[in-house]
N, C-alpha and C positions, 0 to 999 in steps of 0.2 A: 504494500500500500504506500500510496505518497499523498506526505501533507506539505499544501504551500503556503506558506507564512505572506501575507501582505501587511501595510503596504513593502515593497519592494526596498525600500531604504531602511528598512527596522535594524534597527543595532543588535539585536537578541531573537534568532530563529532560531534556539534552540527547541527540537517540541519532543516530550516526552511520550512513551506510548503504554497501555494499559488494556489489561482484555477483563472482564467480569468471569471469566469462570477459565482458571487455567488447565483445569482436568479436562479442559475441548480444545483448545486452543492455547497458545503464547506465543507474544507477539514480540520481536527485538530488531528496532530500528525501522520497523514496517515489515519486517517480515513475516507472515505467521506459518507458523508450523501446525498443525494438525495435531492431536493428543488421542481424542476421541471421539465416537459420534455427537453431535448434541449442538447446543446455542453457545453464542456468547457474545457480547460489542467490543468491538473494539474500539479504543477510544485516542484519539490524538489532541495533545492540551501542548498549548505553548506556556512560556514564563508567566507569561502576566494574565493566565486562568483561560484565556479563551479555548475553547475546543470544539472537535467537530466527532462526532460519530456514526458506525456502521454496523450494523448487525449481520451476523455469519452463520452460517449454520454445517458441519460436518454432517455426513451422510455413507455410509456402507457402501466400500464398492462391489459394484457387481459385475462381480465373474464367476461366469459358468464354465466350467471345465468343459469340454466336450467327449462325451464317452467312448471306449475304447468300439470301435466298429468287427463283428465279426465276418472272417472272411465265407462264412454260409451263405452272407447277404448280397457278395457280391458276385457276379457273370466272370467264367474265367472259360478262355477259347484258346485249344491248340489247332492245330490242322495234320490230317495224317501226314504220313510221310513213306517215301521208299527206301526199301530194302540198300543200303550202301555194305553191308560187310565190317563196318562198324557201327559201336553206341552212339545214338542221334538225339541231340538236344534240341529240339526246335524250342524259339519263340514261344513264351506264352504271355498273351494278355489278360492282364486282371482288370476288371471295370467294378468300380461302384456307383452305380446310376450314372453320369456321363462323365464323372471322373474316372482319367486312367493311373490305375498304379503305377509305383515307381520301385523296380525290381530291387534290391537289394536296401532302398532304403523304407517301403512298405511290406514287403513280402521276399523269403527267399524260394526255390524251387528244387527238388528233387526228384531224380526219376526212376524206373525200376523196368526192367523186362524188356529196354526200349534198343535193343542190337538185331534179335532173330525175326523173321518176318511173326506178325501177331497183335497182340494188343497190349502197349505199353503205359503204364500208370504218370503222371508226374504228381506229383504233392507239393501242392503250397502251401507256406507255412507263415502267418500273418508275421508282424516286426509295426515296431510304434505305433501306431494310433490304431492297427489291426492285430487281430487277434484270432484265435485257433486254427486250424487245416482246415483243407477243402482237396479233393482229387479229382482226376480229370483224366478221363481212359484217350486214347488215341492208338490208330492202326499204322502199323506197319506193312505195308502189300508191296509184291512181289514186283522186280525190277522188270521194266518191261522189256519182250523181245524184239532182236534187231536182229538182222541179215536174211529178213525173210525174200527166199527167191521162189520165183513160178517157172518151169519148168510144162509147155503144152503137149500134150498127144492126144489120139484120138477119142476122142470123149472124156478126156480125165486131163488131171492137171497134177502133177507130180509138185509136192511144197518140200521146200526144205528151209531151219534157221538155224540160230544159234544158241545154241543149250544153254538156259537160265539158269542164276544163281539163286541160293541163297536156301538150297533144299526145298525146291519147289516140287508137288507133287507130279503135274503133266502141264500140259497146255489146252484149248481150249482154239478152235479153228472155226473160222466165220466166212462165209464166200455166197454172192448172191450176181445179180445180174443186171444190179444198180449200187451205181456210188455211194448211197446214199445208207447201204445196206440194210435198208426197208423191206424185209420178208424174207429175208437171209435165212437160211439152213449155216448150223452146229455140228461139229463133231470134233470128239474128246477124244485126246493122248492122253493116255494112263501114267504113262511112263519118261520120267525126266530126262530120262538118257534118249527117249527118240529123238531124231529133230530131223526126221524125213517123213514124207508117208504122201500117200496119194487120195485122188479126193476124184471118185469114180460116175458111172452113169450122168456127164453134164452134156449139154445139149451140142453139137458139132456148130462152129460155123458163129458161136456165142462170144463176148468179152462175159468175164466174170470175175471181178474182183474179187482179192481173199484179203485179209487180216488175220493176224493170232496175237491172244495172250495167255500170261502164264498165272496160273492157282497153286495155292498151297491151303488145306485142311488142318485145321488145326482145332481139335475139338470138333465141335458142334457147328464153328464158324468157318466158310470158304474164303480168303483173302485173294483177290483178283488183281492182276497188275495191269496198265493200263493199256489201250487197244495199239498194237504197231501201228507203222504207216501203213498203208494199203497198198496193193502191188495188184496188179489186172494181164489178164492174158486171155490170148480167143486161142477156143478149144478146136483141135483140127477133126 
């Protein structure tokens, strides 16, 4: 607080200062400090008694902690992944409502099962203002196959590619008589070590496009890798 002594020429501005209740306040040289909640005036008096006054009043501040948030509450997104031959850590996003977390300083992550083609766990584990785990399944499926060649003869069409990794159980062979492979006929390789075979009774005189990809069985669950390029040939 500031007191100004008039008139401006006074030989004696000295002004003294005074609070009525110092258990809330105390006041030194105009400064007041705080003590506790409650009233009190504070008062400024010069030499020769004049004075002026102000009434105060201290009040509780308020602060609300903000609670610790569990990580049940909030959306956490990985995206599959394939099959590399090594353990694979993707990317994970944690959200709580449009906020996005911030990995090591909200949350840390863990994974488990995530090398063999299948379904691999990661665990998040909340940090500062979050708190408990949350998991979050994601797949692993088979890397897809490459080198597939067409090979024409007479009504059939001989396929050959290149043997997939990663202990996949066969492959799975697609060929129709649009690009688009709209009504396409299936036929299954059991067996991971084939990577020939022939693909019989097709119409002479026809283009028929093939595709393959490759499966692994794993339990109950089929993992499919994704569809090759397509490759076309007309059947002699």
């Amino acid at each position: 607080m500031t007191a100004t002594v008039f008139p401006e020429n006074a030989t004696d501005k000295t002004v003294s200062w005074f609070s009525t209740n110092t258990n809330v306040v105390i006041v030194n040289d105009g400064v007041v400090t705080a003590v506790s909640t409650g009233e009190a005036i504070i008062t400024a008096k010069t030499v020769n008694g004049l004075s002026a006054s102000c009434a105060i009043t201290i009040k509780a501040a308020s602060h609300t902690e903000e609670p610790e948030i569990s990580l049940s509450k909030c959306k956490i997104t990985v995206k599959n992944q394939v099959y590399t031959g090594k353990t694979i850590k993707p990317s994970v996003t944690v959200k709580y409502g449009s906020k996005t977390l911030k990995k090591g300083t909200d949350y840390t992550v863990s994974f488990k099962n995530n090398k063999a083609i299948g379904t691999a766990t990661v665990t998040v584990t909340g940090k500062g203002d979050y708190t408990g785990t949350a998991k979050k399944t994601f797949k692993i499926n088979p890397r897809a196959i490459s080198g597939l060649k067409l090979t024409a003869g007479k009504g059939r069409l001989t396929v050959s590619w290149k043997k997939g990794a990663g202990g996949i159980g066969g492959y799975q062979l697609q060929y129709g008589l649009k690009k688009s492979f709209s009504g396409a006929k299936k036929a299954t390789v059991s067996k991971a070590s084939t990577v020939k075979g022939t693909i019989k009774n097709l119409k002479k005189g026809k283009i028929y496009y093939v595709r393959i990809r490759a499966f692994k069985k794993v339990g109950k669950t089929t993992y499919w890798s994704a569809w090759s390029a397509a490759k076309k040939a007309k059947v002699k």
